[in-house]
Steps between C-alpha positions, in 0.01 A plus 500: 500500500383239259681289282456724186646835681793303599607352148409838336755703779750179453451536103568886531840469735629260232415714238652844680801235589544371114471857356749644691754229449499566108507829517795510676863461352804361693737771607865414503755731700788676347832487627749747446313757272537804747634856430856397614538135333470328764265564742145338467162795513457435804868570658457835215218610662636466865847668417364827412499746751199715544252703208668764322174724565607470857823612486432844355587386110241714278569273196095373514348346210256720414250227393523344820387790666119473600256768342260721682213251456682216592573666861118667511448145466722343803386751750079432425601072537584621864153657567378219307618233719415742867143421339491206412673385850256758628131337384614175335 
C-alpha cells in the first residue's frame, strides 16, 4: 500500500469514529422506576414467571398476532437460507 491508500483508510476510520460519537447520546440508568416501586427493569423483567401464551391464558392481543403473509413469509426465509447455504 502506498502512502495515499493509507491516509485515505486512516481519514475514513476517523471519520466513521467521529460520526458515530455525535450521533450518539449518553444513556443514564434508572433506579427504582419498576412495576412494584422498587425494583429496577432489569430485576422486573427477571421476577416474572413465564409468558402468559404459555400457560394456556387466551387473553392475546390481537394486533400482536402475525397475519397470513407475515408467516407465508417466515417459512420461504427457511428455503431461502437452505439455498443460499446450498450454492453461495
Amino acid at each position: 500500500m502506498n502512502a495515499a491508500k493509507i491516509l485515505m483508510t486512516l481519514t475514513l476510520c476517523v471519520l466513521l469514529c467521529l460520526m458515530m460519537g455525535l450521533v450518539v447520546d449518553q444513556v443514564y440508568a434508572q433506579k427504582g422506576l419498576g412495576a412494584k416501586g422498587g425494583l429496577g427493569g432489569d430485576k422486573d423483567l427477571a421476577s416474572k414467571k413465564g409468558l402468559d401464551v404459555l400457560k394456556g391464558s387466551k387473553k392475546s392481543d390481537p394486533s400482536k398476532v402475525p397475519t397470513k403473509l407475515q408467516k407465508m413469509v417466515g417459512v420461504g426465509s427457511i428455503f431461502v437460507m437452505i439455498g443460499v447455504m446450498k450454492w453461495l
